[in-house]
Structures are given as structure tokens and as C-alpha cells.
N, C-alpha and C positions, 0 to 999 in steps of 0.2 A: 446725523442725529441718532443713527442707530450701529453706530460701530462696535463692531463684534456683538451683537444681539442675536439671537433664534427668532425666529419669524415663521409664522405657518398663517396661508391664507386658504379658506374652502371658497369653493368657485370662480377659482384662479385660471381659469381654462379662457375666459376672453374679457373683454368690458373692464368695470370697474374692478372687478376681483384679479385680475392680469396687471391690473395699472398698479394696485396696491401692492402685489409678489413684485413688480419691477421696481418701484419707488422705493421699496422697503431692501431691496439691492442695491440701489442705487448708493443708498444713504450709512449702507456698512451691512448691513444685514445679512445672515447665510438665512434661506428662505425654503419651508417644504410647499411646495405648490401641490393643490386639491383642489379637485373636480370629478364628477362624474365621466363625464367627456375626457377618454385620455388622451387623443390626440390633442387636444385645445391645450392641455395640461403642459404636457408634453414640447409644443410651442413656446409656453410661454417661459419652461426650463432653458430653452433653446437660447429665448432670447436675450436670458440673466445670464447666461454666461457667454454669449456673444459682446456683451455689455463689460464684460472679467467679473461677475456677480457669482456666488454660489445659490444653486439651488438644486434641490430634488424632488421626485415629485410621488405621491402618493394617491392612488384612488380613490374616494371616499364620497358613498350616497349618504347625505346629513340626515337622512330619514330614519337612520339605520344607528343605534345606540353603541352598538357591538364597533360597527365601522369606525364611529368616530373617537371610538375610544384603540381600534387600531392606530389610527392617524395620529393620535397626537405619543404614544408609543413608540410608531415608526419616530416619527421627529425625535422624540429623546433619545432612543436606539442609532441612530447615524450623527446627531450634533452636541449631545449631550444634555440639554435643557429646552424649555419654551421660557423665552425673553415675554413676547407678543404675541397676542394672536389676532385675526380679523376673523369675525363670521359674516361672514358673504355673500353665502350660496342663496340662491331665491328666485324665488318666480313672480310671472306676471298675475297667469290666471287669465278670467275672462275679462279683459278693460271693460270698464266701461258700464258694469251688468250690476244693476243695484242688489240688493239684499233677497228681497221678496221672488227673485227670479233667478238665482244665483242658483247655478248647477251643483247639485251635493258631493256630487263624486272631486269634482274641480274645487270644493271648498274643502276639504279633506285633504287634498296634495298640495294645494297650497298653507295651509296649515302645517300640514306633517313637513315641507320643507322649509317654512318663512320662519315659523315661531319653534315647532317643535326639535324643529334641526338645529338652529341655535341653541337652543337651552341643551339638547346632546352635548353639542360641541363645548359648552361654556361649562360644563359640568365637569368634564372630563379634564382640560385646560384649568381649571380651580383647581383640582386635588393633585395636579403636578405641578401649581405654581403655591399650594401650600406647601409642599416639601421642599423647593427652593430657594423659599424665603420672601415669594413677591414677583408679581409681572403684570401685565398692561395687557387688558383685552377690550377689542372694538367691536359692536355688533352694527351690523349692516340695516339700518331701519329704510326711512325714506321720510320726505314731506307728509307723504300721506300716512304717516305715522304721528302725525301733528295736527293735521286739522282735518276736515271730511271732505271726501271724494269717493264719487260713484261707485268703484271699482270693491265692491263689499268687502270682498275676502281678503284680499291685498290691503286694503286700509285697516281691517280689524289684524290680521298679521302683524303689520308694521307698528302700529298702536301697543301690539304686545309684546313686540320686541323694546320697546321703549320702559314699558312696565317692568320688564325681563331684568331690563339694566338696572333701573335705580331701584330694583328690591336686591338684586347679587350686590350692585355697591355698597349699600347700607350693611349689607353683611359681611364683606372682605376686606371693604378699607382698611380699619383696623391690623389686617394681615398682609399690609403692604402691595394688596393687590387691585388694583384701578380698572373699573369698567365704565366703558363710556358707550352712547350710540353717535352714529353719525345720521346725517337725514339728508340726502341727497334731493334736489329739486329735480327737473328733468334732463337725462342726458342723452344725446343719440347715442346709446350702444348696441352691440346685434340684437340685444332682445327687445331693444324697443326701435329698431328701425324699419321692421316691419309692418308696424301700426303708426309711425311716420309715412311711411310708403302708400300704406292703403286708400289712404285716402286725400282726395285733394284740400288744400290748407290744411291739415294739420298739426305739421310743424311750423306755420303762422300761429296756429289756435294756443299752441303749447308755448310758443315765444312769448305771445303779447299775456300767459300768466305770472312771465316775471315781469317786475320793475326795470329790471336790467338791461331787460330790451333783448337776449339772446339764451340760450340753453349751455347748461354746461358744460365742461369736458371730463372727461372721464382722471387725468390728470388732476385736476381740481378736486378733487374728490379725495383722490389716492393722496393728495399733499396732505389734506385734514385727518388723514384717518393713519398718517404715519404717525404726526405733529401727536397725537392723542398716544400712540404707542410710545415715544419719545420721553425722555427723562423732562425735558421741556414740559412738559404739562402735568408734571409730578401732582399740580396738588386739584387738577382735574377727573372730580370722581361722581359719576352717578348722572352726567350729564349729556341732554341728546342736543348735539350741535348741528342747525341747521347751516346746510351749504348750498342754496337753493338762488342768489340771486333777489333777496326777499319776496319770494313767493308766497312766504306764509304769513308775514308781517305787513302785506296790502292789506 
């Protein structure tokens, strides 16, 4: 789906941001992998061309405007172009902690990395795929980007990354350039399988919120959010596609 395409993912270092730099190799892609984490990064370069995949990899905290305006530089400086990009990088936060009681400093970094890191990233990735001619950018929301859930700051994040999208599509369509979100339901990745782990049921409690009867994979994920990079989905613009098991359609 993505032969000979540019590909840059932030929070490519493990989970779903790993699945997405691997799938998007898999399917033709050369890929700059980014994270903060360089060893994670690092791995997952590892494993794109253990695969015969190309990629390289770039450091980049999404909080940081200057950073991710290095990042997507670096990517045109070693490959030529950005085809795609995924914005990915993001945090949990406190689960679980409604509004009224949500720690300020924690709604502040989640913010500065969920919504405000996005909009760096997607900023910078627009005025290199206006000189281009056109490219395909995916932002990383969540279910809880769709309907409400306790977790304040994470769901008002997510909610604005959704926002984020369909006000940039309505603005770049026109210039051949497609943004979409994805909305992932729950998946065990490292960052959520520690608040799996904490406590007992759980990952019962989280199972029986989809219909589907199970959680999803991080794979699952990575195929929707290539399929939106992909020419395949040329006349999908502005749209946040839920991949959740209909979690949010109960």
C-alpha cells in the first residue's frame, strides 16, 4: 500500500507507534522512527530492517516546537520527502481521576504532549507537504476522544485532537493534503499494561466494554492507520475512525 512512500512516526519507540513504523515498512514504506526513548526507537529501527525494511531514527520530545520541526527536516534531509505521517506520541496521565480532582501539573503534560505535540507535529508536516504537492497525515486520538470517560485530561486531549483534525482537513484538502484521526479502543500496550496489572479484573472490566468480547491489538491499529496513509483512502478526509471493537457504538 505504501510503496516507495516517506513515512515518519513520533512514539515509535514501542506499542502502537512501533506497530505503525513496522506496518508502514512492511507495506513499502522507508520510515524515520521518533521517540523520546532512544533505545525503544532504536529497537524498533532494528526491527524494520531485520524485516529488509528501511528506516532511521530521530529523537524528538513533541512538546518541543523547534524539535519537531528538526524531525520532520531530518526525514526530508536523509529521504527526500514526507509521503505520511502518524502523530502518535501520548500519554496516559492520571486513569481514572475526574476533572474536579485532576492534578494541575499532570493536566499540563498531558496536554503539552497529547494535543499540543500534535498540532507541533502536524504543523510542520503541512508546510513540507505544501511544497510537495500533497501527503497523508494520521493523528493518534483514542475512543476517549468520542464519548466520556473519567480520565479528565486524557479525554479532553483526545476530544482535541479530533477537533485538531477536522478543522486542518477542512483547510488542506483542497491542497491535496488528507488528515484523518484514528480512535483506538483498548489495547494492552506497555503503557497500559500496568494499570491492567494493578489491579485485579481489570482486564475483565475493560474486556466486557467492548461488544466484541476481547481488547485489541496493537497490529489492528497499525493496519487502519496505514490504510488512512495509503492512496486507498484518497477521498477520506477530516475523519476520526473508530477501531475500538464498538465500544463507543454500545
Amino acid at each position: 500500500m505504501l510503496t516507495d512512500k516517506i513515512g515518519l512516526v513520533t512514539g515509535a519507540g514501542s506499542g502502537i507507534g512501533r506497530a505503525c513504523a513496522v506496518t508502514m515498512a512492511v507495506e513499502g514504506a522507508s520510515v524515520m522512527v521518533s521517540d523520546v526513548d532512544e533505545s525503544g526507537g532504536q529497537e524498533t529501527v532494528s526491527l524494520i530492517r531485520q524485516a529488509g525494511g528501511t528506516a532511521e531514527f530521530t529523537r524528538c520530545d513533541v512538546r518541543n516546537s523547534g524539535e519537531t520541526l528538526a524531525l520532520v527536516t531530518a526525514t526530508v534531509a536523509h529521504f527526500g520527502r514526507l509521503d505520511c505521517a502518524v502523530n502518535n506520541a501520548g500519554i496516559a496521565g492520571k486513569l481514572g481521576v475526574p476533572a474536579a480532582d485532576y492534578p494541575e501539573d499532570i493536566w499540563d503534560q498531558v496536554m503539552a504532549i497529547n494535543l499540543t505535540g500534535v498540532w507541533y507535529c502536524m504543523k510542520h508536516e503541512i508546510k513540507q507537504m505544501q511544497q510537495q504537492g500533497g501527503g497523508a497525515i494520521v493523528n493518534m486520538s483514542s475512543a476517549a476522544g468520542l464519548i466520556g470517560l473519567p480520565n479528565a485530561a486524557y479525554t479532553a486531549s483526545k476530544h482535541g485532537v479530533v477537533g485538531l483534525t477536522k478543522s486542518a482537513a477542512v483547510t488542506y484538502s483542497a491542497e491535496n493534503i488528507r488528515i484523518n484521526s484514528v480512535c483506538p479502543g483498548y489495547v494492552p500496550t506497555p503503557a497500559v499494561q500496568p494499570a491492567l496489572d494493578a489491579a485485579a479484573g481489570m482486564e475483565d472490566a475493560l474486556i466486557a466494554m467492548h461488544p466484541m468480547g476481547r481488547l485489541g491489538t496493537e497490529e489492528e491499529i497499525a493496519n487502519a492507520v496505514v490504510w488512512l496513509c495509503s492512496d486507498k483512502a484518497g477521498f477520506m478526509a477530516g475523519h476520526a475512525l473508530a477501531v475500538d471493537g464498538a465500544l463507543v457504538v454500545k
